[in-house]
N, C-alpha and C positions, 0 to 999 in steps of 0.2 A: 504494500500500500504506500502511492509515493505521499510525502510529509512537505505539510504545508511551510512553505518557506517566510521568510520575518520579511516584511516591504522595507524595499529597500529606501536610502533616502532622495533616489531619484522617482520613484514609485510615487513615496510622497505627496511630492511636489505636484507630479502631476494629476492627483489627487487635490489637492486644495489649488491646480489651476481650473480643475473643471469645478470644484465648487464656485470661485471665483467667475466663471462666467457662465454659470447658472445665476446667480446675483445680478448679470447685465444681462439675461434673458428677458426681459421684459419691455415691449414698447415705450412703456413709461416712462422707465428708467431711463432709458436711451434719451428719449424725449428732456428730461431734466438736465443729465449730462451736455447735451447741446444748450442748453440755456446758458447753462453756468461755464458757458467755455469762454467766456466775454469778460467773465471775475464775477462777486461772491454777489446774490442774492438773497433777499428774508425771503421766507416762507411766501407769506402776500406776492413780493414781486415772483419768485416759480410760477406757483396758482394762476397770477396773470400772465406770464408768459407761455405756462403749458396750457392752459384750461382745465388743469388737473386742479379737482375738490381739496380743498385744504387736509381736511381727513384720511384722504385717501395717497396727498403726496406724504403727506408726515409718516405714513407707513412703507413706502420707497425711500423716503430719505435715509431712517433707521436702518433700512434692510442695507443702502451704499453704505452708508458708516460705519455700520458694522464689517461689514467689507474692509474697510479703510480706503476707500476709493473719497467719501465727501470727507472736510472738517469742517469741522463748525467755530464760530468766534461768539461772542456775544458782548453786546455795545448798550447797557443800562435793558429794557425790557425786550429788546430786539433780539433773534439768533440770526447770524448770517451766516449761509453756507457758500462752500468752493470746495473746487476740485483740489482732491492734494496731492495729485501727483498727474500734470498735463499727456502725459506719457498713454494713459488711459484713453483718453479721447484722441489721440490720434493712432492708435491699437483700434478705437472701433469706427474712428473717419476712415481706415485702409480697410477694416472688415466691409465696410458698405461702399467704399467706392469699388472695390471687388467684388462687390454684389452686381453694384450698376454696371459695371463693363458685361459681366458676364451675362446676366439681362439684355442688354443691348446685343450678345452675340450670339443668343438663344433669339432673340426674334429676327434679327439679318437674317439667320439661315430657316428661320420660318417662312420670311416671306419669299427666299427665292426658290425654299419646295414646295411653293402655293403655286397650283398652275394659273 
């Protein structure tokens, strides 16, 4: 019976990088991420910039933070959030403009096997 081997610490890693982007699986998220690539927003201005429910971002913000993808500051009763580490957003501006080429190269060859 072969015996289950100890993860190794390259295993790991890439164990807590798919956790890590199960964490940016989400539209929202994404959606936030692009807001705050400008620099740090409150709560309010996200909400008005995503259309995302106050309720509903405050439970995205949490889940990047926890990540350590957002931090947070706070200025008297205000919390302002930013991205802490720009590195991030441009990992998921290459994921989607990789998306978009390849969309673009899946309908070119749609439309010229369209009779």
């Amino acid at each position: 019976m072969p015996t289950k081997r100890a993860p190794d610490a390259e295993e790991e890693l890439y164990h807590i990088q798919a956790e890590f982007c199960k964490g940016l699986a989400h539209p929202k998220r994404l959606l936030v991420l692009s807001a705050l690539k400008e620099g740090e927003k409150t709560v309010n201005e996200l909400a008005a910039a995503t259309g995302i429910r106050q309720s509903n971002l405050s439970q995205h913000l949490a889940i990047l933070r926890q990540l350590g993808i957002l931090a947070k500051r706070r200025d008297g009763p205000k919390i302002y959030y930013s991205i802490a580490d720009l590195r991030v957003v441009e990992a998921c501006e290459l994921v989607r403009e990789t998306i978009r080429e390849h969309l673009q190269r899946t309908n070119q060859l749609l439309r010229v096997a369209q009779p």
